[in-house]
N, C-alpha and C positions, 0 to 999 in steps of 0.2 A: 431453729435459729438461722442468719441469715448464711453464713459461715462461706464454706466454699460451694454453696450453692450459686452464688453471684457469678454471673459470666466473666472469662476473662476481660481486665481492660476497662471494666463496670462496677468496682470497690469503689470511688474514690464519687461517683456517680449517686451508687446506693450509699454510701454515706452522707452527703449533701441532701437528698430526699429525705433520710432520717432524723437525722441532727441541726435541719435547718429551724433555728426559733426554738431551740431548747438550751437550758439555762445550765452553766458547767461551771464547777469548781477542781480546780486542778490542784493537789498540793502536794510540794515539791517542787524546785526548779534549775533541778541539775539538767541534763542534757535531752533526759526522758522527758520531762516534765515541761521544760521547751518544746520539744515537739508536739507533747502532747496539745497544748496550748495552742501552739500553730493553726496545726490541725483541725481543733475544733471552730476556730474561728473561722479557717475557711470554710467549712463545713456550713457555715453560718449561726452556728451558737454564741448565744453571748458568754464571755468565759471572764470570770475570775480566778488569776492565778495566784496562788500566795506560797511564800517561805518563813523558816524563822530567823535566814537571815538577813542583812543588811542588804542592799539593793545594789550596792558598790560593790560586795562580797558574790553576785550572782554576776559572771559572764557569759553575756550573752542573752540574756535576758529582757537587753534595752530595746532587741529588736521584734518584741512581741508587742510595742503600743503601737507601732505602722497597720499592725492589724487588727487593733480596737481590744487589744487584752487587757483587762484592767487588772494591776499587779497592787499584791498587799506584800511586800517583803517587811523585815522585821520583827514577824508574829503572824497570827493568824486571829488575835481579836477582833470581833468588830465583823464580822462577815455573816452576811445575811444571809440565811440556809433554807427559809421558808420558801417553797417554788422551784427549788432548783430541783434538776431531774436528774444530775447526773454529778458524781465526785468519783476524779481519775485522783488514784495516786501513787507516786512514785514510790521505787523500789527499797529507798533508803527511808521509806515511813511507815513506821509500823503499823497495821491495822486496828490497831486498837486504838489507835491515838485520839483522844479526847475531842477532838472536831469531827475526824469519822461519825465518832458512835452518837455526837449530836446531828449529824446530817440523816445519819440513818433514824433517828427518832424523828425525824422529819419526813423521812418518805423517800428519802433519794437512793438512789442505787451508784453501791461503791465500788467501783471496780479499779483495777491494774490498768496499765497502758495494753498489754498483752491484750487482758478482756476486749478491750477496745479493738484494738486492729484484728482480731478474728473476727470478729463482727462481720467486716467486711472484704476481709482478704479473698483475692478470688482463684485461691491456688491451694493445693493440696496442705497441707502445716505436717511437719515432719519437728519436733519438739523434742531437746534433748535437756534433761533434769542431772542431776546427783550432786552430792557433796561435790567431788572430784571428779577431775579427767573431763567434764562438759564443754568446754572453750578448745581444746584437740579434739574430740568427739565432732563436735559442730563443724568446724573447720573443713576436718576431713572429706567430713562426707558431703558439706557443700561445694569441697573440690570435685570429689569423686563423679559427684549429680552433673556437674560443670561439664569434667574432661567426655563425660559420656555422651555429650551434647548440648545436656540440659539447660535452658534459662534457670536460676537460680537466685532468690534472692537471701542473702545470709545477715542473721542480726537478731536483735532483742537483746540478750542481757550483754552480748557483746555485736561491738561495732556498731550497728544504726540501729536505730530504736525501731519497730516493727511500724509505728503507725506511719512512720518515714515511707515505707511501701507504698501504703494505700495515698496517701499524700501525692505520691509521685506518679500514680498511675496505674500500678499495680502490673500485671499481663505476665509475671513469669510461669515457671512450668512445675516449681516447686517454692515453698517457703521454710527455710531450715532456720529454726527460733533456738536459740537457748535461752532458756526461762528456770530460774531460781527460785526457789522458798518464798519467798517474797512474793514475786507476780503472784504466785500459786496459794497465795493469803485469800486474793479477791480476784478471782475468778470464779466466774457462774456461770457460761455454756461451754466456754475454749475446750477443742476434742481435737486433740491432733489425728488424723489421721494414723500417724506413726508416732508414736511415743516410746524414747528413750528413756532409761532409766539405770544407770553405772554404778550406784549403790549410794548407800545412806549411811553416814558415820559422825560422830559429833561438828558439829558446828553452831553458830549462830545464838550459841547457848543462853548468850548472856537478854537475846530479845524472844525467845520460845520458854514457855512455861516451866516444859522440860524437855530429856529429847525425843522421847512420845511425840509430843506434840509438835515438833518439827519432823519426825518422820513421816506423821500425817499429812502434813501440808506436803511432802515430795510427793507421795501417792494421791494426791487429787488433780494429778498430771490423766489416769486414765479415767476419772468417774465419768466422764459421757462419752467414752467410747462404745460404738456398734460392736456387734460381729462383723462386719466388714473391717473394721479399723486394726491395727495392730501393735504389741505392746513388748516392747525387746526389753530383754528384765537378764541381771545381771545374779543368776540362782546361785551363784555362790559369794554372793553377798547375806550375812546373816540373817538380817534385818527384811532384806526382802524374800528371802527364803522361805520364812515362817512367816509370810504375810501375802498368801493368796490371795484369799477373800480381797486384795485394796490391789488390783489389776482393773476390775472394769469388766465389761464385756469383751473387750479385744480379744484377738488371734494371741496366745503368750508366744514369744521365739525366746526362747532360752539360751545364757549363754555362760559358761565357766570355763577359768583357766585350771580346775583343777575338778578332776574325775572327767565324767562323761552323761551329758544330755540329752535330748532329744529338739537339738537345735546346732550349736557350737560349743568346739571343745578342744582342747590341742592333744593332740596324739601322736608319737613318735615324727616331732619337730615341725607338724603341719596343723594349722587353725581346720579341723573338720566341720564342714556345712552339710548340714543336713536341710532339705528344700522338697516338698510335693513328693517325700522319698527317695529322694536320689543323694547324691552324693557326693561332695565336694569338695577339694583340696587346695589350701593354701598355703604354700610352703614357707613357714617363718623363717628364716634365712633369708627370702626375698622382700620381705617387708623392711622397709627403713629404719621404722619406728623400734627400741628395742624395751626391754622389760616386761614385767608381766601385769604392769597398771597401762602400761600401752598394748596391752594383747587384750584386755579386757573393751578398750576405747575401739581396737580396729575392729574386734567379734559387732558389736554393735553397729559398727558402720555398716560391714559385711550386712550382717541383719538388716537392718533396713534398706541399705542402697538395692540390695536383690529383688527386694516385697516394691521397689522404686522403681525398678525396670534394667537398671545398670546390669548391663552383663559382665560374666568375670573376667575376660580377657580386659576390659578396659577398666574394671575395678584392680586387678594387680596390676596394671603399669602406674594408678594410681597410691597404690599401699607401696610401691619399689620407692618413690619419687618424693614422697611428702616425710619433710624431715624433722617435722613437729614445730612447735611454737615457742617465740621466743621468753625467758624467765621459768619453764617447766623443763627440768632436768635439762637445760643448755648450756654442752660444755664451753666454757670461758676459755678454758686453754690445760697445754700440760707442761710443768715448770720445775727442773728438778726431780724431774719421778713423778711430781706430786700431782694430782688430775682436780682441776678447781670447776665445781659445776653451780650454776645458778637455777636456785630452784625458788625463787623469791614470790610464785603463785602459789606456795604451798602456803598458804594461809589458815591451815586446821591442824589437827591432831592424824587424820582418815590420811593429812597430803604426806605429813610427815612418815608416816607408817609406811606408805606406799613406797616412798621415795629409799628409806633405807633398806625394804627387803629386797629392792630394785638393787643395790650395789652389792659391788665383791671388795672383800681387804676393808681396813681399817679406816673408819671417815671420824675425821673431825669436824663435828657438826657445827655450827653457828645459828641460833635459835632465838627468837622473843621478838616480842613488841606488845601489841595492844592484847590482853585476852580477850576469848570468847568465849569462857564459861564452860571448855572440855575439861576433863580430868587425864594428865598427863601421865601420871602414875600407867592408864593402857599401855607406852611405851616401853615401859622397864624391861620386858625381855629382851626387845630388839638396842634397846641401850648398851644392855649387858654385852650381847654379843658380838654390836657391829661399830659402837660405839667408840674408842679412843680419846677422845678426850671433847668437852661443850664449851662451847663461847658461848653468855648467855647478854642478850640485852635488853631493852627498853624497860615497857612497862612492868610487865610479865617474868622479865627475871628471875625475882624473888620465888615467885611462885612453880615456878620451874626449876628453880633449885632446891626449891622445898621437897618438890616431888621425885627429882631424881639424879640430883646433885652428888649424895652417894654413892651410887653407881658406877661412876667416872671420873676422870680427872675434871672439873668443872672451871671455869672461870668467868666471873663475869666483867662487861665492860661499859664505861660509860659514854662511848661514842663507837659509832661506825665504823669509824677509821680503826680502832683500837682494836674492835675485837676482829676484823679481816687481817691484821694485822698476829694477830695472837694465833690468829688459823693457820697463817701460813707457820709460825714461830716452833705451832706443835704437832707440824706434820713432817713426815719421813718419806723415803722413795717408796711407792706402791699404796699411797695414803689417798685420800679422797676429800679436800675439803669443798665440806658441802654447805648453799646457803638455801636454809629450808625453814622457817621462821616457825611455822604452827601457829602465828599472831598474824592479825591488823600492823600494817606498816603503820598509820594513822599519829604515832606518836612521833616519829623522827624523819618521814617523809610524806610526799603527794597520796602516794601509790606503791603497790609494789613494781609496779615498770618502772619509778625512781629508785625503789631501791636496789634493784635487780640491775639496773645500770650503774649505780655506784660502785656494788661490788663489785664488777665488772671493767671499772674503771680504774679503776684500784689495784685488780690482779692483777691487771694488763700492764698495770705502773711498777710492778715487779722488778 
């Protein structure tokens, strides 16, 4: 496949030569699905882009007829599938979706945007996957590549959509992707070079079979990996533990924050790196970033920045410096004793877990919105223990009260304001109130960067 065989500088080239006078359906038309459109068109394909929703509902979108995209928002009836070569589709549509699987009984090939711009990227892809910690993990380490000198380009499930790269010209020196469940639906050669993987814990439940079958879809991050290539796996994760055999051919770099590998591993207060048999020390005290869902994110940076070329002097003035992302464990403020953290990317069950074994002393949690099909009941020990009293809201409430409402002082609320309010109400000096949803904002805001500013807004109004 064409991959990063293509000369720097020559993606954007070899894709014009390939995709000229082939026939594209794009579906989707959130910000991916916009570019993706773009893109093909200049490429010189004729593209039909469609949504299901209204056309006035899609921003941004208008500016896809100046380049001949013919747009079906509304629905997706009525599109003529016979001849077409190729169906990109965004992340937020499932693969199974009923116009897929008639494009596919037509002969078309359905891929991600992802699939797409590997095609033609003409830079190494360094791919970071997991439930959690993948938006710090990416981050990071596209600083790190950065501060070391690197041209870098950083994007896919966050910030710019990857075929935006090859669009633009491509020529960097690396391509740091974070790519999701989803891209990793319909992909059919994408090899990163370097593949990340931080672990696999419920999610997504309610569009996956079950969570089998969403674990599978994380592990088709390495299936066309070489011996050349390499695959940073997080073995003390359970799920990838017992799952050799779904690595790939890749180099395995192993990494845990508890015992010891033959990779990375913390040992009397240092991240040890193990490299070509040598030996290597990095002193957690000098690291920024602190807990042990953030020692897991930096082992893997470590891991790959290394296998990247970054040397450690300039990899730790990068891990001293980087003070994480805003919405994931971002203290708000301390008010009274009381320590108010927004953690409003916690959007699972895996984030929530993380986030509470991460703290000391008593948290008053605030929790809920849209489910996703986990079973919350996994919680209960860390309820019991670290627990103090739930504010629970949205959709998901009930069902989170169902499951561990017992355990706690519980309360639910039916607006925003009320249960930030209630957190503060039932917290004491040396308390923690944490916002950590384990849901979909999706019922009471945009996003979780809406909500995570709200409560934010809120404390501050204190």
């Amino acid at each position: 496949m064409i991959g990063c065989m293509i000369k720097k500088g020559e993606g954007l080239m070899a894709a014009k030569e390939t995709l000229k006078g082939k026939r594209a359906i794009v579906v989707g038309l959130a910000s991916t699905g916009i570019s993706a459109s773009r893109f093909l068109a200049k490429c010189g394909c004729a593209v039909v882009a469609t949504d299901a929703k209204a056309f006035d509902a899609l921003p941004g979108v208008e500016t896809l007829v100046a380049f001949g995209v013919e747009i079906r928002a509304g629905g997706h009836s009525g599109i003529e599938l016979s001849g077409v070569d190729m169906v990109v589709v965004s992340p937020g549509v499932p693969s199974d979706h009923p116009l897929l699987a008639e494009a596919r009984e037509e002969g078309a090939e359905v891929i991600s945007d992802i699939e797409l711009a590997w095609r033609f990227i003409d830079s190494p892809v360094i791919a970071v996957a997991g439930t959690n910690g993948k938006t710090t993990t990416t981050t990071l380490l596209g600083k790190a590549l950065e501060d070391a000198g690197f041209k870098v380009f950083v994007g896919g499930n966050i910030g710019t959509p990857a075929v935006e790269y090859v669009e633009e010209g491509g020529g960097a020196d690396f391509c740091v992707l974070e790519v999701s469940s989803f891209h990793l639906e319909t992909t059919r050669f994408f090899n990163p070079h370097i593949g990340i993987l931080i672990n696999i814990t419920e999610d997504h439940l309610d569009r996956y079979r079950d969570f089998a079958h969403y674990a599978a879809t994380k592990f088709r991050l390495f299936e066309n990996q070489s011996e050349a290539d390499f695959a940073v796996i997080n073995v003390n994760d359970a799920v990838i533990a017992r799952s050799p055999a779904c690595f790939g051919r890749g180099r395995v770099i192993p990494f845990t924050v508890e015992g010891k590998c033959d990779g990375l591993f913390l040992e009397e207060g240092e991240i040890i790196h193990m490299m070509d048999g040598k030996r290597e020390e990095y002193p957690v005290d000098s690291i920024r970033l602190t807990g042990l869902h953030n020692m897991e994110n930096v082992m893997a940076v470590i891991g790959a920045a290394r296998r990247a070329g970054v040397k450690k002097e300039s990899l730790m003035k990068t891990l001293s410096a980087f003070a994480g992302l805003h919405h994931r464990m971002e203290l708000v403020r301390e008010l009274d004793g009381v320590t108010y953290i927004d953690d409003s990317k916690g959007t699972n069950i895996g984030a929530l877990e993380m986030a509470l074994r991460g703290l000391k002393g008593p948290v008053v949690l605030i929790a809920g919105g849209v489910d996703k099909g986990g079973d919350y009941r996994a919680l209960a020990p860390l309820i019991r223990e670290k627990v103090k009293a739930m504010v629970l809201i949205g959709e998901a409430r009930q069902k989170i009260y169902d499951a561990l409402g017992a355990l706690t002082k519980t309360i639910t609320a039916e607006t925003f304001e009320e249960a930030v309010k209630a957190g503060r109400d039932n917290a004491l000096p040396g308390d923690t109130v944490l916002l950590c949803p384990a849901c979909s904002s999706f019922d009471m805001f945009r996003n979780y960067k809406e909500r995570g500013e709200r409560f934010a807004a809120l404390v501050k109004a204190f």
